[in-house]
C-alpha positions as MATLAB code, in Angstrom:
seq = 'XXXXXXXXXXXXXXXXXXXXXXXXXXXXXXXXXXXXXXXXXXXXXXXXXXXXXXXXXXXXXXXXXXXXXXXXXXXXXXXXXXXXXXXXXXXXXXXXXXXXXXXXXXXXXXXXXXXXXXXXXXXXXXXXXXXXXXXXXXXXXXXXXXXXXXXXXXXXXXXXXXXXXXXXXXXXXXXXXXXXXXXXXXXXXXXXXXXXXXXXXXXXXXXXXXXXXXXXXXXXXXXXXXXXXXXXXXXXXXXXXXXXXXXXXXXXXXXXXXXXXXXXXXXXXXXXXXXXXXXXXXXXXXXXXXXXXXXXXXXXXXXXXXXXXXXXXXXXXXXXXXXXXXX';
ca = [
      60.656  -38.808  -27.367;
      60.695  -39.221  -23.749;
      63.219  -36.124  -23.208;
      59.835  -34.038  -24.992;
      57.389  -35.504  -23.099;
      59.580  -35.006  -19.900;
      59.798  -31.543  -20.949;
      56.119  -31.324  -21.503;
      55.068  -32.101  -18.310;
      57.760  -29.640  -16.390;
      56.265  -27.196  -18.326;
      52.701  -28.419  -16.776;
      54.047  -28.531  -13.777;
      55.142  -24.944  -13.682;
      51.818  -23.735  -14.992;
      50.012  -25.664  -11.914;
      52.541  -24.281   -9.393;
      50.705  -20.868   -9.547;
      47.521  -22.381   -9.413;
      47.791  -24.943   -6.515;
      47.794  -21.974   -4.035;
      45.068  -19.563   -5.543;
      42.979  -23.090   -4.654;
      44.333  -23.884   -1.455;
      43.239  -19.962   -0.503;
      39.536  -20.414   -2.084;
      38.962  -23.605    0.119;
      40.680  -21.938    2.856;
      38.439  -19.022    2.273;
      35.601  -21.140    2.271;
      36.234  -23.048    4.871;
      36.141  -19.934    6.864;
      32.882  -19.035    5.582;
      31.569  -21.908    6.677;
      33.051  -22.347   10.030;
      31.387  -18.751   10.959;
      28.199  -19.732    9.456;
      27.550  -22.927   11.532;
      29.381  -21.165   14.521;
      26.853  -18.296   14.304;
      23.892  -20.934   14.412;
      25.164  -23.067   16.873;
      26.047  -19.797   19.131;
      22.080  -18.670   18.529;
      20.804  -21.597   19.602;
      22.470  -22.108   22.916;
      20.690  -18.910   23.942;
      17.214  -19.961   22.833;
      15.323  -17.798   24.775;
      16.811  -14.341   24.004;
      16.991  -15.221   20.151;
      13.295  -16.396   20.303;
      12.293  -12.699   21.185;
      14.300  -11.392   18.860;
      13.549  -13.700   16.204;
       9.866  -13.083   17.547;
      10.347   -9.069   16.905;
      11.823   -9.206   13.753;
       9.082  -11.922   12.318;
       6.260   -9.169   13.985;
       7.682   -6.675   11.990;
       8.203   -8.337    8.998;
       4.705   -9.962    8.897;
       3.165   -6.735    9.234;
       3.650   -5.353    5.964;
       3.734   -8.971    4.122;
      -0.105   -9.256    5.542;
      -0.983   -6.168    4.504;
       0.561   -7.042    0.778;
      -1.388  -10.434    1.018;
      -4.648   -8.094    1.929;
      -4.088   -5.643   -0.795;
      -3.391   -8.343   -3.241;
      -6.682  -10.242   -2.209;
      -8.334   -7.093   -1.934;
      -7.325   -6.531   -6.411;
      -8.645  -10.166   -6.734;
     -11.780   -9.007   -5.795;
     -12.205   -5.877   -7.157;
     -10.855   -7.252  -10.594;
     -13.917   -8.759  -10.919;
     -15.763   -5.401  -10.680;
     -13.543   -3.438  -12.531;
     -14.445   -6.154  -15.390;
     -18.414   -5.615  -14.764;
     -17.466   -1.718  -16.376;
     -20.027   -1.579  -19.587;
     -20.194    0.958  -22.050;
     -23.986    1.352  -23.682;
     -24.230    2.464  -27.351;
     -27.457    3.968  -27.850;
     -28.114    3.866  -32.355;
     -29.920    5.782  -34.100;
     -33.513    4.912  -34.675;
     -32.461    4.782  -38.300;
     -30.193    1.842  -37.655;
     -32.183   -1.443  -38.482;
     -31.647   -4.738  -36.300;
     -29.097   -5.787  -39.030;
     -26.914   -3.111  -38.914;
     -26.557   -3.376  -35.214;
     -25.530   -6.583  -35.312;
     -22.949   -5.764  -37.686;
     -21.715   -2.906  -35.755;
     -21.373   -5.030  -32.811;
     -19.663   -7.751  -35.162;
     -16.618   -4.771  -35.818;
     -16.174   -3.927  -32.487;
     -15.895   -7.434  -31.346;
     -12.810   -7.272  -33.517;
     -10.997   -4.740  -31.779;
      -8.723   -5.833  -28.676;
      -9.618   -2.696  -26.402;
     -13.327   -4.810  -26.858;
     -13.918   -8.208  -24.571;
     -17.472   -8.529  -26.024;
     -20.602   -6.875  -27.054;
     -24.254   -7.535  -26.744;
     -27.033   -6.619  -28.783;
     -29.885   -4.934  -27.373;
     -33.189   -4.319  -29.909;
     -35.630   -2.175  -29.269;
     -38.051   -5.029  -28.821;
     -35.838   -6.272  -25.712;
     -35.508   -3.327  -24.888;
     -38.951   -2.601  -24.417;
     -39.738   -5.873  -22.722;
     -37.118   -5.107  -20.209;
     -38.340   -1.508  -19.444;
     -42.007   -2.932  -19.023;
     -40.826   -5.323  -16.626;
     -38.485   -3.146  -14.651;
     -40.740   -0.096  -14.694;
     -44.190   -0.935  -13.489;
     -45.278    1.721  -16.456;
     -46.809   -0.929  -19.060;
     -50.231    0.775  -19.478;
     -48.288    3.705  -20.301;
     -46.278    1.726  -22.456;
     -49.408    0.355  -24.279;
     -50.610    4.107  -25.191;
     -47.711    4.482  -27.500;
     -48.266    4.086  -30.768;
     -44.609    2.584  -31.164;
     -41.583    1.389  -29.571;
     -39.860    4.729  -28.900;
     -36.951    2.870  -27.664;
     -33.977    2.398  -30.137;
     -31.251   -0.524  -30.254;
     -28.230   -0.792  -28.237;
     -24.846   -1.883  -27.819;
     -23.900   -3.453  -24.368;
     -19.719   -3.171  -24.491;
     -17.665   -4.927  -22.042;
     -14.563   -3.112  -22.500;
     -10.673   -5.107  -22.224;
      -9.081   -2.379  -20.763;
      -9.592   -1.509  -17.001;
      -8.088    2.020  -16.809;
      -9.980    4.986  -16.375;
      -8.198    7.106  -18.930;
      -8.276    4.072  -21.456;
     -11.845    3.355  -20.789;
     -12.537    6.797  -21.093;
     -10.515    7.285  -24.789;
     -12.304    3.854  -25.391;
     -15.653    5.537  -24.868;
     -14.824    8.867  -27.020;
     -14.100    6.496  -29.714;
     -16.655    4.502  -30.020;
     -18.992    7.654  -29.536;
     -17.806    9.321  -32.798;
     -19.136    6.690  -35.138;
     -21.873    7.543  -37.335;
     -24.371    4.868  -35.965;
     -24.080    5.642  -32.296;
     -26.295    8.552  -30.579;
     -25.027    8.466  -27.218;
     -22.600    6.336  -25.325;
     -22.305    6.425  -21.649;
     -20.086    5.014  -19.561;
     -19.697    5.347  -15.499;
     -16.282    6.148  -14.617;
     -16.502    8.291  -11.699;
     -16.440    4.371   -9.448;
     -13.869    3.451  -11.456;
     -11.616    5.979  -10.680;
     -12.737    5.866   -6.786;
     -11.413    2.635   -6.668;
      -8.435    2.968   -9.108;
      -7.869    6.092   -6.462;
      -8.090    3.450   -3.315;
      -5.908    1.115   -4.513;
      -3.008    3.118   -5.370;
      -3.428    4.995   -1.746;
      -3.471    1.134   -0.533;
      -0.279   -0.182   -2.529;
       1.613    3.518   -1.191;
       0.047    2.821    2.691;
       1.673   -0.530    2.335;
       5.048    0.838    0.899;
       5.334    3.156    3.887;
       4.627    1.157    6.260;
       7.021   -1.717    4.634;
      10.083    1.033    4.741;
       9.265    1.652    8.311;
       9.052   -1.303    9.571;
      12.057   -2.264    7.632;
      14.154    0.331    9.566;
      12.741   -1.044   12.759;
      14.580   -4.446   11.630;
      17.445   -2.315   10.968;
      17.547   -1.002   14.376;
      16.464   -4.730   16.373;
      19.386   -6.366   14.606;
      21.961   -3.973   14.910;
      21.186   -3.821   18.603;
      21.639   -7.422   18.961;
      24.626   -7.608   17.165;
      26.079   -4.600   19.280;
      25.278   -6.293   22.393;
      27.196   -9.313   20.796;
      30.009   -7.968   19.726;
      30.179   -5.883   23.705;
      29.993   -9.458   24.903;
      32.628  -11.071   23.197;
      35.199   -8.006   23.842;
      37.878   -9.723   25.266;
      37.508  -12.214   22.588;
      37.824   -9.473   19.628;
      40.647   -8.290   21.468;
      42.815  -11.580   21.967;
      42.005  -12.089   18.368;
      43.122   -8.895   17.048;
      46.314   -9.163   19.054;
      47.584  -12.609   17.461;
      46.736  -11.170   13.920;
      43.732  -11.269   12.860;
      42.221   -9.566   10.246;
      38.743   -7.064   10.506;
      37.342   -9.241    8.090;
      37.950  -12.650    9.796;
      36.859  -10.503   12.963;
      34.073   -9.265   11.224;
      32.765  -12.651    9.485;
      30.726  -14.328   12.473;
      28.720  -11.112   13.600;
      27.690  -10.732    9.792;
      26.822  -14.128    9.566;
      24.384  -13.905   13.067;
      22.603  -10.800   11.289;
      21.761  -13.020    8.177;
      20.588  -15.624   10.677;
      18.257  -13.482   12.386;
      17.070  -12.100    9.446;
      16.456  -14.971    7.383;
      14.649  -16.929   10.230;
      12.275  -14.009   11.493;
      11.320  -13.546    8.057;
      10.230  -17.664    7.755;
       8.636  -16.661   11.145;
       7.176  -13.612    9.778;
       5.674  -16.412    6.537;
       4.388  -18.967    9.186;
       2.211  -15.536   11.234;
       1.175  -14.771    7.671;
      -0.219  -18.363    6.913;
      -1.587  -19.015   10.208;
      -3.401  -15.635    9.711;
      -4.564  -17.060    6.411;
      -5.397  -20.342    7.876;
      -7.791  -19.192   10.899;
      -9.489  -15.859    8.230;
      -9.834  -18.802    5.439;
     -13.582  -20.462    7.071;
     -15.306  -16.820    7.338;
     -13.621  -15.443    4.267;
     -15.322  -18.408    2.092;
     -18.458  -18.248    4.198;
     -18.715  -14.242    3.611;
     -18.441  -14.885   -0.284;
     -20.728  -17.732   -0.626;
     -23.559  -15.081    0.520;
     -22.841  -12.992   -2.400;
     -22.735  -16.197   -4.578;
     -19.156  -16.183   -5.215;
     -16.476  -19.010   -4.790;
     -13.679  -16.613   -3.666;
     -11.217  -17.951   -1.315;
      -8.342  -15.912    0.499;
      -4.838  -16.587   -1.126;
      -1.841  -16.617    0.984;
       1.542  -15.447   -0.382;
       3.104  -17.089   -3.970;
       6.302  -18.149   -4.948;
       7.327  -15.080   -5.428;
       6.033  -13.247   -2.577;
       7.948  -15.900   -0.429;
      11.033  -15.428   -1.702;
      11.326  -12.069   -1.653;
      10.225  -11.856    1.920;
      13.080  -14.175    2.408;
      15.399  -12.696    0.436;
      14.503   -9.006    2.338;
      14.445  -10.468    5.714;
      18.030  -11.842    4.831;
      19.048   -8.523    3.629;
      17.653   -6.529    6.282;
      19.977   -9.026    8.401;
      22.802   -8.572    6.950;
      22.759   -4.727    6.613;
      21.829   -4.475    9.968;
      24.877   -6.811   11.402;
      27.004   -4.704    8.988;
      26.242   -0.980   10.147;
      26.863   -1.967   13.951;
      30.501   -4.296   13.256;
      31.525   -1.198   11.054;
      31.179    0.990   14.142;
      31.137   -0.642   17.088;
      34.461   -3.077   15.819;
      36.462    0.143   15.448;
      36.157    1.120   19.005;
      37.988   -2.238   20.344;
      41.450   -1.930   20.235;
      43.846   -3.904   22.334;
      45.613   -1.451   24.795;
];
């Protein structure tokens, strides 16, 4: 029994053998990582005041276009509301008695391209005309109300093409006379926000490439500074990617901390437009307020600023490391 279990545990011992190293080279590995990380960070802040401009130009560049997303996405808050105010008016048939419109508008409440609908008779109708017209000693020389009922639709849908299919559907049934429907300010401002979300991409690409450019500079001038370093190192056998590892790591510094630079410009921004924003929309009766970047929003700007970082560390070491060669 104990010859087995003797056995046994050579056998587990030779199936660990291979194993114990593969570990010792992931912490070792690691390790590394982590050395060049905290060595990168300690290394950019002993020269505070040449990575504060840096930092300062990156976080510029990057809070450019995240402003202008924060505008543009305050900007669709807004205009949501007035892209809801669209209304489509059914004008009946005179034959189409008071109880038949309400019927109608009963169906089309049903339908989920409709939000709601409100009857209009001809008597409110009338009243409403009188009072908006200044003609109601006109109005009293008719023998009747010449005006017939209508249906007041607040479409669901906010797109000009589906308002617009919404509109030639509603106009074929049998009750409705005439339907009309505004979409030529629809479209304008369907038309201005898409030019606004493409202005934003463009200028988000180049400003992205001037990140690009401000890191990879930096890390050239870093890697030119620590020459004989690079060399020394490359002599006793080091590899390009343990040569390599530090330079990357200062790039994703520099990007990740101008882009939390580039979110505190953003909400400071926010902070000191915030007072006049809410007084501006309390004139038009509205209790708006300006809303700063979400979740989201943040992490991506993170997440890009990192990236932009990294790249940028990565396309200078790949060509500026092959040039340094010991003699």
């Amino acid at each position: 029994m104990s010859a087995r279990a003797g056995a046994g545990e050579a056998r587990r011992a030779q199936g660990a053998a291979p194993d114990r190293p593969r570990r010792l080279r992931l912490r070792a590995w690691l390790a590394d990582h982590r050395d060049a990380a905290a060595g990168s960070l300690r290394r950019l802040a002993r020269e505070p005041l040449s990575g504060l401009m840096t930092l300062a130009v990156i976080g510029i560049a990057l809070a450019l276009p995240a402003g202008l997303h924060v505008l543009l996405a305050n900007a669709q808050a807004v205009t949501g509301g007035w892209q809801g105010e669209a209304r489509l008016s059914l004008f009946l048939e005179r034959t189409v008695a008071e109880e038949e419109a309400r019927a109608l508008a009963r169906r089309l409440r049903a339908r989920p391209e409709v939000r709601a609908v409100r009857v209009v008779t001809p008597a409110e109708a009338l009243a409403e005309f009188r009072a908006l017209s200044g003609f109601g000693e006109a109005l009293d020389a008719l023998d009747g109300n010449p005006l017939p009922a209508v249906l007041v639709v607040t479409p669901a849908v906010e797109d000009p093409d589906a308002l617009a299919a919404l509109a030639g559907r509603l106009r074929a049934l049998p009750e409705v006379e005439l339907a009309q429907l505004d979409l030529e300010w629809v479209r304008r401002l369907h038309a201005m926000l898409a030019l606004a979300r493409r202005g934003v991409a463009v200028v988000a690409a180049l400003l992205a490439a001037a990140v690009l450019l401000v890191v990879g500079n930096t890390i050239r001038l870093e890697i030119q500074n620590r020459r004989e370093e690079i060399v020394v190192a490359k002599l006793i056998g080091a590899t390009d990617g343990f040569i390599r590892r530090p330079f990357l790591y200062s790039g994703l510094w520099h990007g990740l901390l101008g882009a939390a630079l580039a979110w505190l410009l953003v909400a400071g921004a926010l902070a000191l437009l915030a007072g006049p924003a809410a007084r501006l929309a309390a004139l038009y009766g509205s209790a708006w307020r300006p809303a700063g970047l979400d979740g989201g929003a943040t992490a991506a700007l993170l997440a890009g600023g990192a990236a932009l970082g990294l790249a940028g560390a990565w396309l200078a070491v790949a060509r500026h490391l092959r040039e340094i060669e010991p003699a």
